[in-house]
Residue, then its C-alpha position, 0 to 999 in steps of 0.5 A: x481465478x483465471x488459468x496463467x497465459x499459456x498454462x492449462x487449467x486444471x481440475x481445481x483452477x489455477x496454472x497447470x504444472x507451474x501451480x503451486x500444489x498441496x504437500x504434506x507437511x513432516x512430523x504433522x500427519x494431518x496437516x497439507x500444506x497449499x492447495x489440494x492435489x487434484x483427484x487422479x483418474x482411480x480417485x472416486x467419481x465425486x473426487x474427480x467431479x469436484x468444482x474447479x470455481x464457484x460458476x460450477x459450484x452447484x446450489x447455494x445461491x442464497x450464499x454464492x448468487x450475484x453481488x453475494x457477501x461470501x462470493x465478494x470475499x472470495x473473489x474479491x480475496x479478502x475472506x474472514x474466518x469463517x464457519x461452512x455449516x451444513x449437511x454432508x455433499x452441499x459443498x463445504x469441502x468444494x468450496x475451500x477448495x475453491x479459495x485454495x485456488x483462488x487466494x493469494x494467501x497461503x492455504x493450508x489444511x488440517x483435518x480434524x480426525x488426524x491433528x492434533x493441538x500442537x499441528x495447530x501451534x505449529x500453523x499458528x507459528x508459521x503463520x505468524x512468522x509467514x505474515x511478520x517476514x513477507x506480509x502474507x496471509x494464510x488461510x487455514x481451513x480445518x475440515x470436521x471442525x466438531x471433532x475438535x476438543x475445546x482445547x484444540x479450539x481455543x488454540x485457535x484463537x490466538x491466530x485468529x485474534x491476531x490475525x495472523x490466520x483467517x480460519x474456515x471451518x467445515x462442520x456438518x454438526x450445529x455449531x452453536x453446540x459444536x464449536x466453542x463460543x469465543x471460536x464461532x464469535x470470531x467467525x462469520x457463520x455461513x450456513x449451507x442447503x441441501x441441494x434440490x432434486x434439480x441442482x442433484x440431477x444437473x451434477x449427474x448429468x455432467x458427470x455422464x458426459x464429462x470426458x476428462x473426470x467423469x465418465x465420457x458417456x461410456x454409460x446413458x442414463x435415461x431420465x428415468x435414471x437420473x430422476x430416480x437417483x437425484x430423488x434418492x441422494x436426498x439432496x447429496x451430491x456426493x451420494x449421488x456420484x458415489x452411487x452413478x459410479x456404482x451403477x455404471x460399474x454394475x451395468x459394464x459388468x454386465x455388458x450394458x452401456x444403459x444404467x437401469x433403475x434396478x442398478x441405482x437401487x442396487x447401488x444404493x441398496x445399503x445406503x443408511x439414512x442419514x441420522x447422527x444419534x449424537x447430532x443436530x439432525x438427531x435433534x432436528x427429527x425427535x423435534x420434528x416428530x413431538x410436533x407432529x404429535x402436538x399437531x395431531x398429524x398422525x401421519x407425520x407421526x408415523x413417518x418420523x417414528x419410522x425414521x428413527x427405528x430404521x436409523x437405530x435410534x434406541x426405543x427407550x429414547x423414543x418411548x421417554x419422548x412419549x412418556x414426557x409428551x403424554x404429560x406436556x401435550x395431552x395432560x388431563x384432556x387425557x390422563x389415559x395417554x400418560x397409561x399408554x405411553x408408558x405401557x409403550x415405555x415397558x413394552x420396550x423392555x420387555x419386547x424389544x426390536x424390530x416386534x416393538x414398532x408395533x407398540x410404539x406405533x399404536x402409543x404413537x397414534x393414540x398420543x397424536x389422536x388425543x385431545x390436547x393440553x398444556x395445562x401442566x407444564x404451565x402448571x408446574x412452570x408458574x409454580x417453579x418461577x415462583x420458588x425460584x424468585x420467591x424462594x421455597x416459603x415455609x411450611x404452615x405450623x399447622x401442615x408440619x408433621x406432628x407424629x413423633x414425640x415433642x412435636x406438639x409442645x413445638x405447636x406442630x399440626x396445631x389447628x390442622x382440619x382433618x378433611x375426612x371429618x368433613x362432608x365431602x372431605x372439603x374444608x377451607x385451610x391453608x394449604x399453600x407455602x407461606x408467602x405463597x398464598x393466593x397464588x394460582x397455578x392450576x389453571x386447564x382449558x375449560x372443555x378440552x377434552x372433558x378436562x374439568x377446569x378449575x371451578x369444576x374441581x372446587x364443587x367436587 
């Protein structure tokens, strides 16, 4: 939205001082009533640097280019609930800021950390009343929508169905697990990217030079500088500026306008991988790093394990993952890896960190580097399809147990073969549950990995 004539624009777009601003609402301690105040001159570097529009909103061009489903909306003010998923910095916070400005709805916000279920109602009321009196829509934006209980979602739905609010959800957690299904069935799913090296760097070098919110070229960074930091914030905005602005206070400090390497790494020194043990990217890296075990890409492996152990992810999850990848992966091409993987699950608790590394790493490489086959978990999976279709089958009178007294007069064991009383301890008898017979479920790769396939079993 274009500033009013003869107003200034100001850090969130708009008018300037006849705009309207956000207030805090009485009695709801989580709830701010119209747009955002903008950041003053002692907020954080990346508060101060938020976008004002979508033209200075960087990335996301799948979501916000040119003749875009989501910028139409926006533009055009006609936005529908709508969930913003995706990693923490790529913009989900800025760009509810943005409708804030832009909308001719009225905007409110709730955090999920500090509302509760009755600031919901209480929205939900003013909205209703809000659209019965004067026909105007309001726009609820409700910042870590994955912190909410499912019962603080579904009281959304009411004003969501009715139409009385249109909801935007920011959540950095997959919301398919997150959010309850009648809440994401209401909501057009938006999901945004990390932003490239590229689009990092281009944030920071406004930021350097930008005179009124960013640093007014009081420190240079160097190419150097800005490559390295931009490389570093792993596709987060917010990291990056949190960390220039440390940097640039490290190099005043010293009385140097010229922010060196060593200031960056200094200012991201204990900045922690980014893993939430609870969350999607928990679940996105242990896929990542069974798979690269199942395509034997020993590398990969290593690299992904090293991520885990350094964002304290617990050993005994890590080991389980191998003991149960040792069976489903490797099988009988190498009965050995289910050995190893499961001396690297007791290492674990004998051992313990940081010196278990070491035994996970060489599980990690002999599972990665073994022979590989499915040929059990398609085993076990035919055979529990079929129990669970053609029910459990009864045992074969003469497979029933026939050791206690009465058993016999029952007909229990009767015509059962003893194999040890054959050559070879082979005989040719039932074994399988009644009306499950011909069926087969062993069925290995022939030659993997000198795993006997089936007719070779049957000679034995």
């Amino acid at each position: 939205m274009s500033p009013a004539p003869g107003s200034e624009p100001t850090l969130f777009g708009g008018g300037g001082a006849g705009a309207k601003r956000g207030r805090r609402v009485p009695g709801r301690p989580g709830a701010q009533s119209g747009p955002p105040v903008p950041a003053g001159a002692s907020a954080p570097l990346a508060a101060r640097m938020r976008p004002r529009s979508l033209d200075e909103l960087m990335g996301q061009s799948h979501l916000l280019g040119a003749g875009s489903v989501l910028r139409g909306l926006i533009e055009e003010d006609k936005l529908r609930s709508v969930l913003l998923y995706g990693p923490p910095g790529t913009g989900k916070t800025s760009l509810a800021h943005i409708v804030a400005e832009a909308t001719s709805a009225h905007f409110e916000q709730l955090s999920a950390v500090t509302s509760g279920v009755a600031d919901v109602r209480a929205v939900m009321a003013e909205a209703r009343e809000r659209l019965q009196g004067t026909g105007r829509r309001t726009i609820l934006f409700i910042d870590e929508v994955h912190r909410f209980s499912r019962t603080q979602q579904d009281a959304l739905l009411p004003g969501v169905e009715a139409g009385w609010v249109v909801f935007i959800g920011a959540t950095t957690e997959n919301p398919f697990f997150s959010v309850t299904s009648p809440l994401l069935s209401r909501s057009l799913l938006f999901r945004l990217e990390p932003l490239t090296k590229e689009e990092v760097r281009a944030i920071l070098e406004r930021a350097v030079v930008e005179p009124e919110r960013g640093l007014s070229g009081r420190v240079s960074a160097s190419d150097e500088v800005l490559d390295h930091l931009a490389g570093k914030a792993e596709g987060d905005a917010r990291v990056a500026l949190n960390a220039l602005e440390a940097a640039a206070d490290r190099a005043a400090a010293r009385g140097d306008e010229a922010l060196a390497v060593g200031d960056v790494e200094e200012a991201l020194r204990q900045r922690l991988v980014r893993y939430d043990r609870a969350g999607d990217q928990h679940y996105d890296i242990v896929s990542a790093f069974i798979k690269a075990m199942r395509g034997s890409d020993t590398d990969a492996a290593l690299a992904w394990l090293a991520r885990m152990i350094h964002s304290g992810e617990d050993p005994r999850f890590i080991a389980r993952r191998m003991v149960i990848f040792a069976s489903e992966d490797v099988g009988q091409a190498d009965p050995m890896a289910l050995v190893v993987a499961t001396a690297a699950a007791q290492a674990v608790e004998y051992v313990g960190l940081p010196e278990v590394q070491l035994n996970l790493a060489q599980g990690v490489v002999y599972l990665a580097t073994a022979p590989k086959s499915n040929a059990v978990i398609r085993a076990i999976g035919d055979a529990m399809a079929d129990v669970e279709k053609e029910g459990q089958g009864a045992v074969p009178g003469h497979l029933r147990d026939a050791h206690y007294p009465g058993a016999k007069a029952l007909g229990h064991g009767e015509g059962y073969k003893y194999p040890h009383a054959y050559p070879g301890a082979r005989v040719e008898q039932t074994y399988m549950p009644e009306g499950f017979e011909g069926k087969k479920y062993w069925k290995p790769e022939p030659g993997v990995g000198g795993e006997p396939d089936a007719e070779e079993l049957g000679e034995r």
